[in-house]
C-alpha positions, 0 to 999 in steps of 0.5 A: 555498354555500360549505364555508367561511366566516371567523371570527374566534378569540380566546383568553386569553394563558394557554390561546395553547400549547393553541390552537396545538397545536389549529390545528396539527392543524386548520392542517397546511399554513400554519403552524398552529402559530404561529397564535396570538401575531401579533395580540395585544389588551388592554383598551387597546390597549397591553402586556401582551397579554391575548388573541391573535386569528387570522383564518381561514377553516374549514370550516362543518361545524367551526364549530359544534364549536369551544364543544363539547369533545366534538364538537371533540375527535370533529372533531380526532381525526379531523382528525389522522388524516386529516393524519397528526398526533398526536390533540389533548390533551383538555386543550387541547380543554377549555381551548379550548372553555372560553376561545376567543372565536368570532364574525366581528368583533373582540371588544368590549372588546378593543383590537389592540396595535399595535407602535410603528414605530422612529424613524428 
């Protein structure tokens, strides 16, 4: 059995800054930071954005903790210690755990907006 497994995460565009100081601890070596803001979604598909969605692999042990505010600032404190960064906001775990949206599909109801291609 794996120790990893995808999910999908989708956050509201107000709580986007809380969730890339989280995936920054989590996410120390690809970019973490930035995790959020690439794949943005409405309720039509067109602007203004209302959510942004990251697909990710995470560790399973962490799955679980992502809804809860207690075990998910335990897993990042931890996380951050182990990475060498600064410990997460607990705000930012609030807004997270009361916000995020976690599953293995798109959430329904919410449409990718896809930039148009320039005309050539």
């Amino acid at each position: 059995m794996s120790n990893w497994t995808r999910a999908i995460l989708t956050i509201p565009t107000e709580h986007v800054d809380a969730a890339n100081r989280l995936a920054h601890v989590f996410d120390p070596d690809t970019g973490g930071a930035s995790t959020f803001g690439a794949c943005a979604l409405s309720p039509t598909g067109e602007a203004p954005a209302t959510h942004y969605m990251a697909n990710t692999l995470i560790r399973q042990d962490y799955l679980s903790a992502l809804d809860d505010p207690e075990q998910a600032l335990a897993a990042l404190t931890a996380l951050a210690e182990e990475y060498d960064r600064e410990p997460p906001a607990e705000a930012d775990v609030q807004a997270w755990c009361d916000n995020a949206i976690i599953g293995t599909e798109q959430p329904e109801g919410l449409v990718r907006i896809v930039p148009e291609e320039p005309a050539e």
